[in-house]
C-alpha positions as CSV (number, residue, x, y, z in Angstrom):
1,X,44.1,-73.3,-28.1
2,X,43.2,-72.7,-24.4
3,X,44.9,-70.9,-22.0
4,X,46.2,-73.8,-20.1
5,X,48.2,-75.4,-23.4
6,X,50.4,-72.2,-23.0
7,X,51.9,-73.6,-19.7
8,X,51.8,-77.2,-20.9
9,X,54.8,-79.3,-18.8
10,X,57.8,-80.0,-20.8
11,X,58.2,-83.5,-21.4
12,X,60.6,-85.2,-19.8
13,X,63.9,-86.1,-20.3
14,X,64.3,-83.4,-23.1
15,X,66.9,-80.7,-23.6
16,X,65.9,-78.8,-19.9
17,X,67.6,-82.2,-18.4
18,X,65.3,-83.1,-16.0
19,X,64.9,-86.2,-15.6
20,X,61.1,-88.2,-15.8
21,X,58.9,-87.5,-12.8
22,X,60.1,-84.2,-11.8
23,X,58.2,-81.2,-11.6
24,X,58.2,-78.8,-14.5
25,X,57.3,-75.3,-14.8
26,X,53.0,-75.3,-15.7
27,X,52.5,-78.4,-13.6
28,X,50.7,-78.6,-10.1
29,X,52.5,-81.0,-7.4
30,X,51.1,-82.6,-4.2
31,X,54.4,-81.3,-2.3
32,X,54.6,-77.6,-1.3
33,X,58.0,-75.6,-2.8
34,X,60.6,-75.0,-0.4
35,X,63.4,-72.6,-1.0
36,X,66.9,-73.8,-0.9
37,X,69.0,-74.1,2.0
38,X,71.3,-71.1,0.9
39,X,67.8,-68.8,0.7
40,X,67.9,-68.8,4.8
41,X,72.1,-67.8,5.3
42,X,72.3,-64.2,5.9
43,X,75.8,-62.9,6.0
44,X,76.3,-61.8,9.9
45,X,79.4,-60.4,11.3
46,X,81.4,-62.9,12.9
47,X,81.9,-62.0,16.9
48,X,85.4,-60.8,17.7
49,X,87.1,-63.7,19.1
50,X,89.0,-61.7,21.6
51,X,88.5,-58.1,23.5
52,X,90.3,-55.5,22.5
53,X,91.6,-54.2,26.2
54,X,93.6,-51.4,24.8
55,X,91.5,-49.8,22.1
56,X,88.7,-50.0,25.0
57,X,90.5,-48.4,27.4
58,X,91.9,-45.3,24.9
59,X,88.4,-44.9,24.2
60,X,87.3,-44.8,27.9
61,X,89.7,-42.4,29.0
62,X,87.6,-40.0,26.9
63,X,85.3,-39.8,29.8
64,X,88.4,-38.5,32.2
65,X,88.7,-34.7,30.8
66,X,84.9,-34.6,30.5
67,X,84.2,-35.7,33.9
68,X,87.0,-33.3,35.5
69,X,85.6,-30.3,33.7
70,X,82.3,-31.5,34.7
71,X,83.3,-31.8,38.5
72,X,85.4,-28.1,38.0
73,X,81.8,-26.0,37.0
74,X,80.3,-27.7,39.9
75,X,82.8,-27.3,42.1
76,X,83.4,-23.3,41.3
77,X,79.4,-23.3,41.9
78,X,80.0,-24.5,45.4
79,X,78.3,-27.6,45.0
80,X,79.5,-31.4,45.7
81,X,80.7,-32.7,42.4
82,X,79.9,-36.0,43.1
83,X,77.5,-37.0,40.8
84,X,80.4,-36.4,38.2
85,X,81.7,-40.3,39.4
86,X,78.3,-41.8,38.5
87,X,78.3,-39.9,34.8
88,X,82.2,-41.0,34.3
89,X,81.5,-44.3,35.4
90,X,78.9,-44.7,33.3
91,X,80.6,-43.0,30.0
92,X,83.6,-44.9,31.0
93,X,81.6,-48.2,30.1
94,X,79.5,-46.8,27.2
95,X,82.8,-45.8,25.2
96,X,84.5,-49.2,26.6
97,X,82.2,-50.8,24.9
98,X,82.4,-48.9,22.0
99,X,86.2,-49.5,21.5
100,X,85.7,-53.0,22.1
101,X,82.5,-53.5,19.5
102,X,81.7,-55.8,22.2
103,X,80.1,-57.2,25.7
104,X,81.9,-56.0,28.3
105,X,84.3,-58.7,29.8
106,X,85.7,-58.6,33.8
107,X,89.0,-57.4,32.4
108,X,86.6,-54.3,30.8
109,X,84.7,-54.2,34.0
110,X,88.3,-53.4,36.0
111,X,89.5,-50.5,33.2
112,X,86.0,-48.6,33.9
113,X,86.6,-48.7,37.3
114,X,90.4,-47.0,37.4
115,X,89.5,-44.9,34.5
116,X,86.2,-43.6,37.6
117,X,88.9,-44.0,40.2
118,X,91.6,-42.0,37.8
119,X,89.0,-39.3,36.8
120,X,87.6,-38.3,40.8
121,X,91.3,-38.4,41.8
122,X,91.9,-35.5,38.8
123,X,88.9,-33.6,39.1
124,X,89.5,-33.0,43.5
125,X,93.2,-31.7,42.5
126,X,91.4,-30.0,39.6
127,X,89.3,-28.0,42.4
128,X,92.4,-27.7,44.3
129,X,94.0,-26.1,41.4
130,X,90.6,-23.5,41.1
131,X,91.1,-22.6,44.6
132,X,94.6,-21.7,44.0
133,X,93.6,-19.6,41.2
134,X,91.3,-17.7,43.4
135,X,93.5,-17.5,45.8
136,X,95.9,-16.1,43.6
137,X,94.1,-13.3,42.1
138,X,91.7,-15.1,40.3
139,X,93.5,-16.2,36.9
140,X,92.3,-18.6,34.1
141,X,92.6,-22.0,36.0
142,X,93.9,-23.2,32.0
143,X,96.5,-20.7,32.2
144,X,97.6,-22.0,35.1
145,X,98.0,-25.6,34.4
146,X,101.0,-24.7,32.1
147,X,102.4,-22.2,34.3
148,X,105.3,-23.7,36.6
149,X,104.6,-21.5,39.4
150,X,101.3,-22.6,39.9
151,X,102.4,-26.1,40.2
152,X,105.2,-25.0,42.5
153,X,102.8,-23.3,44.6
154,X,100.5,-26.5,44.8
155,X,103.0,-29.3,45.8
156,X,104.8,-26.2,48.0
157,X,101.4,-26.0,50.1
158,X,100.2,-29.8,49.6
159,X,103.3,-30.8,51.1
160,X,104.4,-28.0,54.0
161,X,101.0,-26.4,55.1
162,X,99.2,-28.7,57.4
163,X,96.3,-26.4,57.9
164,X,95.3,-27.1,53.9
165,X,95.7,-30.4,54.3
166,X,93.3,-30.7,57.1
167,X,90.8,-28.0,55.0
168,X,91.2,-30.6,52.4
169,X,91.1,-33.9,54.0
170,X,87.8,-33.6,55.1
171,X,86.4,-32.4,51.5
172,X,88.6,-35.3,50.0
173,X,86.9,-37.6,52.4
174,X,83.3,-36.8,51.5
175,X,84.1,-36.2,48.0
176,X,85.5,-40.5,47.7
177,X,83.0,-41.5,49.6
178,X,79.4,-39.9,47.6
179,X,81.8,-40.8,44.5
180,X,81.9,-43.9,45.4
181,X,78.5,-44.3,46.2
182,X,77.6,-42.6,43.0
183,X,79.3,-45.1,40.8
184,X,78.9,-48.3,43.0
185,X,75.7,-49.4,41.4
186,X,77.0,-48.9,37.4
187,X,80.0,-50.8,38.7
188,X,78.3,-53.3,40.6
189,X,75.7,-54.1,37.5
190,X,79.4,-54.2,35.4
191,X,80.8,-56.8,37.4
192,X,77.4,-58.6,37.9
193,X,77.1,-59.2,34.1
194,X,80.9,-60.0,33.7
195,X,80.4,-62.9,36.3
196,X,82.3,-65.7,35.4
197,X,84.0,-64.3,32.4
C-alpha cells in the first residue's frame, strides 16, 4: 500500500454527508480554500453613542489643584506662573478625554476651556493668599486656607484697600493675558478638531 492510499477521498455520498462532487479531505481541487466569513469578525468595542459631559468634566477638574499648586511654587519663586495655563489646559483635555473614552466633542472643547479659565482664576487668588501669609508672619499658606481670619483679612483688603488693588491689577493683567496666550494654541487645536461637531 503506498502512501497516497492512506489519504484516499471518501466516496461520496457516504456517512460524512457530503454530497457528490465536493471536495474531501486527501483530494487536490482547482479552487484555492477560503476561510469562512466569521474567520475575519473580530469582536471590537462598539463606540459610545453619546459623550459623557459630566464624567469628563469630574475628571478634568483634576487638573485644577495641580495647576494652582503648580502656579503657587512658581509664584513664591518670583517667577510668572503662566506657563501653568498651558499645562492645565492641556491636562484639562488629556483627562477629558479620558473620562469620556472618547474624541473630544465642542461641548468637551468648552469644559477644558472653564476648567483653564477656573484654574488661572484660583491659582492668582492662590498667590494672593501666599502673600498674605508673608505678610502675616509667614504661616503655612494650608493653614491658612481653613483659618477664618485669613479669609477675613483677604476680602477686608480686596475690597477696602485701593492701593492692593492697583498692586494687583497690574499682576492680574499680565498674569490673564500670557495665560491666555499660553493655552490659546491647545485650545485653538481643541476647537479646530471639534469643528462642526
Amino acid at each position: 500500500m503506498s502512501e497516497r492510499a492512506d489519504f484516499e477521498a471518501t466516496p461520496a455520498g457516504d456517512a460524512t454527508g457530503h454530497g457528490p462532487g465536493a471536495p474531501q479531505y486527501g483530494q487536490r481541487t482547482s479552487e484555492p480554500w477560503t476561510p469562512p466569513e466569521s474567520a475575519y469578525e473580530f469582536a471590537l468595542p462598539a463606540p459610545s453613542a453619546r459623550e459623557d459631559v459630566v464624567r469628563g468634566t469630574v475628571y478634568a477638574l483634576a487638573a485644577a489643584p495641580v495647576g494652582i499648586i503648580a502656579w503657587m511654587v512658581l509664584w513664591n519663586m518670583g517667577w510668572m506662573a503662566s506657563i501653568v495655563a498651558f499645562v492645565a489646559a492641556a491636562l484639562a483635555a488629556r483627562l477629558y478625554v479620558l473620562g469620556t473614552g472618547g474624541p473630544i466633542s465642542r461641548r468637551g472643547a468648552w469644559v477644558v476651556a472653564a476648567v483653564t479659565l477656573v484654574t488661572v482664576l484660583l491659582s492668582f487668588w492662590g498667590g494672593m493668599l501666599l502673600d498674605a501669609a508673608k505678610y502675616l508672619g509667614g504661616g503655612s499658606p494650608l493653614a491658612m486656607l481653613v483659618d477664618p481670619g485669613t479669609w477675613d483679612f483677604l476680602m477686608f483688603n480686596v475690597t477696602t484697600n485701593r492701593e492692593l488693588i492697583d498692586a494687583y491689577a497690574g499682576d492680574f493683567l499680565v498674569a490673564l493675558l500670557f495665560s491666555a496666550l499660553g493655552c490659546f494654541f491647545t485650545l485653538r487645536r481643541l476647537f479646530a478638531q471639534t469643528k462642526g461637531s
